[in-house]
N, C-alpha and C positions, 0 to 999 in steps of 0.2 A: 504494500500500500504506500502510497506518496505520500509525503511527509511536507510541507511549507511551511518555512519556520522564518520571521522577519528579521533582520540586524536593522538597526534604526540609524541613518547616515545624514552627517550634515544638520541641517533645519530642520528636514521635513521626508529626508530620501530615504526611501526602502530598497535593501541589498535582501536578494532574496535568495533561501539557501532551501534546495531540492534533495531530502534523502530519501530512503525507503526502509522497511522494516527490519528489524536481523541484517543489518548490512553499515560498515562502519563509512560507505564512502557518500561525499556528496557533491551535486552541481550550483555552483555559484552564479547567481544573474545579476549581470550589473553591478558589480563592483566599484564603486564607486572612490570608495576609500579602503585601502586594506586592514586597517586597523582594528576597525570592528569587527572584521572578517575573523583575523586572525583570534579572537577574542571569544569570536561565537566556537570556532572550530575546537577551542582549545577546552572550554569549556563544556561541550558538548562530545567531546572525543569523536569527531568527524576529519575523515581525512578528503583532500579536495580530488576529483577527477577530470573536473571540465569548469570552463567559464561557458556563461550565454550572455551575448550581447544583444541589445533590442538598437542602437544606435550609438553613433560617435561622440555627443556630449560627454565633457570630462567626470561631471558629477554622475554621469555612468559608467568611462572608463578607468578612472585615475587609478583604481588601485591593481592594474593587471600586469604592470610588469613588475609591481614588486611580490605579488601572487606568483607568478610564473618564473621569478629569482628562488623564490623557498620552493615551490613545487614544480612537479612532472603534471604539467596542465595542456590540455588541449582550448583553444579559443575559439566559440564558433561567433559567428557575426554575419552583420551585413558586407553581402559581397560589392557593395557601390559604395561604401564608406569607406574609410583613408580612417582604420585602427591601430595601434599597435600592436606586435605579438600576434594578431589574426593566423591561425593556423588552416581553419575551415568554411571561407568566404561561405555564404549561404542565398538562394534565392527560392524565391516560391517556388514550391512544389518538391522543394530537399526535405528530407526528415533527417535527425538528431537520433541517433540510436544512442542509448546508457544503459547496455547490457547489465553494469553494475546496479546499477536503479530501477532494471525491471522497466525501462520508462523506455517509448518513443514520442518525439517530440514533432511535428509538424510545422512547418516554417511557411509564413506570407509574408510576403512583400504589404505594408501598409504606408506606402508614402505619405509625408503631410508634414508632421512635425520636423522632421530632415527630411533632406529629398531620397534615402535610403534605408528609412526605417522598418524594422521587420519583429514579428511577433510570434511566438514558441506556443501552439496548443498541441493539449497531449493529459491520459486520466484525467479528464473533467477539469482540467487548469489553463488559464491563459493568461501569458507574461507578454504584455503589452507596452510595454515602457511609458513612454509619455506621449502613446499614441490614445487608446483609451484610458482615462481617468472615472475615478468611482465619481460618476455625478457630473463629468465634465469631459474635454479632450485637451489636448496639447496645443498652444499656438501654433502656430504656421510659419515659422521661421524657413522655412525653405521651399515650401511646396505648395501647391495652389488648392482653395477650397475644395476644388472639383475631388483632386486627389484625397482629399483627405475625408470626404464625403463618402468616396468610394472605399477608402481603408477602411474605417468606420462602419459600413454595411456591409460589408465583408466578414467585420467580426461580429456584427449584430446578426447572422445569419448560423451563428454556432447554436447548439445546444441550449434552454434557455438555464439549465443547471451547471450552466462552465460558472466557473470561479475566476473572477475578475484580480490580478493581481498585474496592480499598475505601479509606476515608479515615485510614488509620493502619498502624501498623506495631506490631500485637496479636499477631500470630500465634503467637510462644514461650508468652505468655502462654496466652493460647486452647488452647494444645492442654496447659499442662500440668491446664484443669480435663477439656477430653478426655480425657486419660487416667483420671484418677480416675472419670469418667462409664462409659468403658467400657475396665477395665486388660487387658482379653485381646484388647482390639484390634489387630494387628500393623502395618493401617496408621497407627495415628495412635504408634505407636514408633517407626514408620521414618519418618515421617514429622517426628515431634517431632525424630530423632537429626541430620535433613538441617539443621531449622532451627538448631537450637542452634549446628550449624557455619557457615552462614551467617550467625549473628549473631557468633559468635564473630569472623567475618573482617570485620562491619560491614557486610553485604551486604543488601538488603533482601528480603523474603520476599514481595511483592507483587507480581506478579499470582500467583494459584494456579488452577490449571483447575477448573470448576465440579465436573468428576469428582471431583476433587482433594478437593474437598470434601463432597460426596456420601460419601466414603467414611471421612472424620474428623472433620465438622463436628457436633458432638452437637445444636445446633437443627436441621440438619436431618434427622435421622437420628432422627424422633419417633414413628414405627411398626417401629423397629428393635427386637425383644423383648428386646435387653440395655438400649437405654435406656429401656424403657416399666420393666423390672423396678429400673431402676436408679433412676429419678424417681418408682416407687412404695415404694423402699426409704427413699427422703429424706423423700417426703411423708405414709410412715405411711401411707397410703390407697392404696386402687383407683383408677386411672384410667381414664376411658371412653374419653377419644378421644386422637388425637395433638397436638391444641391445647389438653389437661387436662396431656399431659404436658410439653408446648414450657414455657405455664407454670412448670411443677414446675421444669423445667432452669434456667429463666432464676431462678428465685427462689433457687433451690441455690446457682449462681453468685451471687449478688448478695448472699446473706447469709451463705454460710456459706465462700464461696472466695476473695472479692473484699477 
């Protein structure tokens, strides 16, 4: 059985560590910092076998080559990003085997937040970096709505009991521009009220069921008539499709919430 166990990096970053039952080894996602890494493993008597990279930001690379100084580490990644240490460039439709972990892992290509970012499902989990967020998505720093639109419904097309395992700890944030997107929503109230008391006690809100988010995530809820009328009230204009309106959402967010 797969095992997801969080190292808490930086601000707000999650280093996410893959082991399986009776078995001493495990795979490291996004590394950020090795520090903690080295902390969780020591602690946890876990020995490493592989990194997973979701994209080339440092606060998800920084701590792989000094990972790959103490260990015998293989590095899989996106095959259109400029990594360090990258051993096993990766594009949609490669799988991740960890014979040690009993685990395959499935690889998409999810452009948006970089123009090369890519996301690991596999037993009911999905390591999305800062492509899906619990409640939110990643800026757009390199890639165009459309793309990231299409990344986006790509992963919203899994299973609705995948387990959402994203690179940060957003989610209060995330739902409070949810609400104002759509305020007669009940689930993202009750939802909003869960997290605020988990953050109040310090508890992280990470993983969340992709239903989870189907049902309060306003990017993906882009043919939802409250948020098409909601990203046509912001944008002053008609919108044609649900990638005119994913657009709208994110630009809402980014200028007038953020």
């Amino acid at each position: 059985m797969l095992t997801v166990q969080a190292v808490p990096a930086f601000k707000d970053n999650y280093i996410w560590l893959l082991s399986a039952t009776d078995t001493p080894y495990v795979a490291i996602v996004d590394p950020g910092d090795a520090k903690p890494v080295y902390a969780a493993l020591e602690r946890l008597k876990l020995t490493p076998i592989a990194i997973l990279i979701t994209h080339h930001h440092w606060d998800h690379t920084a701590g792989i080559t000094e990972l790959c100084q103490r260990y015998a580490l293989r590095v899989y990644g996106p095959a259109h990003e400029a990594i360090a240490s990258l051993t096993d460039p990766l594009i949609e439709g490669n799988e991740v085997a960890l014979p040690q972990l009993g685990l395959t892992l499935r690889v998409f290509d999810v452009p948006g937040h970089t123009h090369g970012a890519i996301a690991y499902y596999g037993a009911g989990a999905l390591f999305c970096g800062d492509t899906l967020f619990t409640a939110g998505c990643g800026r757009l720093f390199e890639g165009t709505p459309a793309q990231m639109h299409t990344s986006l419904s790509k992963l919203a097309a899994l299973p609705g009991d995948t387990l959402v395992y994203c690179g940060h700890e957003y989610t209060l944030d995330n739902l409070g521009f949810a609400r104002i997107v759509e305020p007669a929503n009940s689930d993202i109230q009750t939802r909003l009220g869960q997290t605020q008391a988990l953050r109040k006690a310090d508890k992280q809100t990470v993983p969340a069921t992709l239903a989870t988010e189907l049902r309060t995530n306003p990017f993906l809820r882009c043919a939802v008539p409250e948020v098409i009328a909601a990203a046509e009230h912001f944008s002053r204009r008609r919108l044609l499709s649900s990638a005119e309106v994913f657009a709208a959402v994110r630009h809402w967010k980014d200028t007038a919430y953020d």
